[in-house]
C-alpha positions, 0 to 999 in steps of 0.5 A, a space after each residue: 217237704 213236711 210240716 215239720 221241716 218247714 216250721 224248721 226252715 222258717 224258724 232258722 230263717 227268722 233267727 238268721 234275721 234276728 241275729 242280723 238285725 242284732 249286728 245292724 243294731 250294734 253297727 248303728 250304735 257304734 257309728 261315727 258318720 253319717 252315712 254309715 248310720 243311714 246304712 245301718 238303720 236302713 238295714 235294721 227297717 228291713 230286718 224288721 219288715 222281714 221278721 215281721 213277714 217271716 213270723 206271719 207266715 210262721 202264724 199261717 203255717 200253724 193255721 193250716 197244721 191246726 185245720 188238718 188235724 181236725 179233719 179239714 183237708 186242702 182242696 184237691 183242685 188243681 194249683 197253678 205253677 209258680 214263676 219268676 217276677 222280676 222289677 227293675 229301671 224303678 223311677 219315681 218323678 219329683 214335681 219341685 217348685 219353680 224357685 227352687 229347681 230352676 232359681 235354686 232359692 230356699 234352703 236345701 232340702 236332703 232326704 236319704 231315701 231306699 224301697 222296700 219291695 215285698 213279696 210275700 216273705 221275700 223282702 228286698 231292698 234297695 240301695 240308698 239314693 241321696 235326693 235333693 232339689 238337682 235332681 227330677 227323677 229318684 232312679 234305683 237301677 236295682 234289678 229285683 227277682 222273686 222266685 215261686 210266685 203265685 199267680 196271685 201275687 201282692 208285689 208291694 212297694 215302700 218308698 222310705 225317706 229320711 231327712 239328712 241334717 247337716 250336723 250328726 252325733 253319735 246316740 250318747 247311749 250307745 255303749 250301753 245298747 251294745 253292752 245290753 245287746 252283748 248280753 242278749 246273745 247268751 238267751 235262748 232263740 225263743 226269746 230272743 224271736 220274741 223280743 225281736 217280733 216286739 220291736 220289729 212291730 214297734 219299728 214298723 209302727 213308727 216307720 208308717 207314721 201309725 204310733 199312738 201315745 202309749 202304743 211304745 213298751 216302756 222297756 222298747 222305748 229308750 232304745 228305739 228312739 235313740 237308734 240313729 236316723 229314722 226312716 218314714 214310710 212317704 209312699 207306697 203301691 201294690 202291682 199284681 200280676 195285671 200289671 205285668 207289661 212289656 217295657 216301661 209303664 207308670 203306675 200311681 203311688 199312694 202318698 204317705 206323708 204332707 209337706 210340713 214333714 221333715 222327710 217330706 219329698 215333693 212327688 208326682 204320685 206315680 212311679 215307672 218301672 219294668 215288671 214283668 213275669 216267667 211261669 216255670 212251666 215255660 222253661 221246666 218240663 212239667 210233665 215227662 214220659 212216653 207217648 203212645 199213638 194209635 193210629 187208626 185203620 185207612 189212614 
C-alpha cells in the first residue's frame, strides 16, 4: 500500500468517525431517558478517543513521507510479523465499607461505568455496566481482538465512570445543538475534521480530570458542557506483551480519581483479565516454495 493510499484510508476512517460522532451528538441532544443519554455520551468519548488516535497516526505517517523525501530511508532490518491479541473475562474488584455492603446503610451510591481499550488506533469499548454497593465485582464479558499487533504493543485500558442521579432532564439547549450540527453537514471534511480534533481533544481533556481555566474554546465550551452525562477517567493500565499468560491473572490499576468525587467507585487498584497473543506466522505460511535436497555421497 503506498503513501498515498494510506493518507486516503486513514482519512476516510476519520470522516467515518467524525460523522458518527455528529449522530452521537444529536442522539444525546434528543434524548429523554436516561439511559439512552449514558449510551449516547458514552459513545461520543470514544468517538473522540478514536479521532484523537486516528489524527495521530495521520501526524506520523506525515513524518515519515516527510523523512523519505529528504533521503532518510527506513531501516532494512528485518520486522517481526504482527498477531492477534485478544482480553476477555475483565474483572475489576470493589473494596466497599462494612456499613455499607453488608448493613447496606448510607445513601445509595450509582455510577454508570464502560473500558475503553486501546491499542494503537483500534479502539474498542465495552458495554455499560451500572454499579452499586450489591455488587463486589465490575464484570465486562466482552471479548476484545486486536489485529496486527506489533510485538511491542501498548494495550491500554480506561476505566470511565459516571455518577447516575436519580432525577434526569433533557439539555434545554438541544434543539439548538441540533439545529447547529444540521447546519454542519453541509461543510467541507476538512473543517469539519478540524473542528472534530478541536473538541475531541477538549472532551478528552475533560474526561481525564486534566482542564485547566481558560483551556475550553469559548465557541466549544457551551456545547460541551451541556452534552448529558460526563464520564471521568477513574482508572487506568497498560499491558504489554509480557504480560500475556496462560488464564486468569491480576494485574494493578493506576486510580484516577479520590473519594470526594461524585464518580468515585471504592476500588482494590487491581484488575483480572485473560490476555493473551497468536503471532501470524503460526497460522499463515510465512514463506512458500520448492526444496531442494542434496544428498551427499556414502550416505
Amino acid at each position: 500500500m503506498n503513501n498515498n493510499t494510506q493518507d486516503t484510508a486513514v482519512l476516510q476512517h476519520i470522516e467515518r468517525e467524525v460523522r458518527m460522532r455528529e449522530g452521537a451528538c444529536k442522539l444525546l441532544a434528543a434524548c429523554s431517558q436516561r439511559e439512552q443519554a449514558l449510551e449516547a455520551s458514552k459513545s461520543l468519548l470514544t468517538c473522540n478517543t478514536r479521532i484523537l488516535a486516528l489524527l495521530s497516526q495521520l501526524q506520523r505517517m506525515r513524518k515519515v513521507q516527510i523523512l523519505q523525501s529528504v533521503g532518510c530511508r527506513p531501516s532494512d532490518d528485518l520486522v517481526p510479523c504482527t498477531g492477534k491479541v485478544a482480553l476477555s473475562d475483565l474483572r475489576i474488584p470493589l473494596m466497599w465499607k462494612d456499613s455499607e455492603y453488608f448493613k447496606n446503610k448510607g445513601e445509595l451510591h450509582r455510577c454508570a461505568v464502560f473500558c475503553l481499550i486501546q491499542c494503537g488506533t483500534e479502539i474498542h469499548d465495552t458495554d455499560l455496566v451500572m454499579v452499586d454497593r450489591t455488587l463486589t465485582d465490575i464484570c465486562f464479558e466482552d471479548t476484545i481482538i486486536f489485529n496486527e499487533v506489533s510485538p511491542g504493543f501498548q494495550l491500554r485500558v480506561e476505566l470511565y465512570s459516571s455518577c447516575v442521579v436519580d432525577e434526569f432532564s433533557p439539555g434545554a439547549i438541544g434543539s439548538w445543538r441540533v439545529r447547529r450540527l444540521g447546519g454542519s453537514l453541509g461543510c467541507s471534511s476538512g473543517k469539519k475534521i478540524r473542528a472534530a480534533f478541536e473538541s475531541a481533544a477538549v472532551c478528552g481533556s475533560i474526561s481525564s480530570g486534566d482542564v485547566r481555566s481558560g483551556s475550553v474554546p469559548p465557541t466549544l465550551s457551551p456545547d460541551l458542557l451541556a452534552l448529558g452525562p460526563k464520564y471521568n477517567l477513574l482508572a487506568h493500565t497498560t499491558l504489554r506483551i509480557e504480560h500475556v499468560r496462560e488464564g486468569f491473572k491480576t494485574h494493578d490499576l493506576s486510580l484516577s480519581a479520590t473519594e470526594d468525587n461524585p464518580f468515585w467507585l471504592p476500588l482494590y487498584g487491581s484488575m483480572c483479565c485473560c490476555l493473551v497473543a497468536q503471532p501470524l506466522c503460526m497460522i499463515q505460511p510465512v514463506i512458500s516454495g520448492q526444496i531442494k535436497i542434496k544428498l551427499r555421497r556414502g550416505l
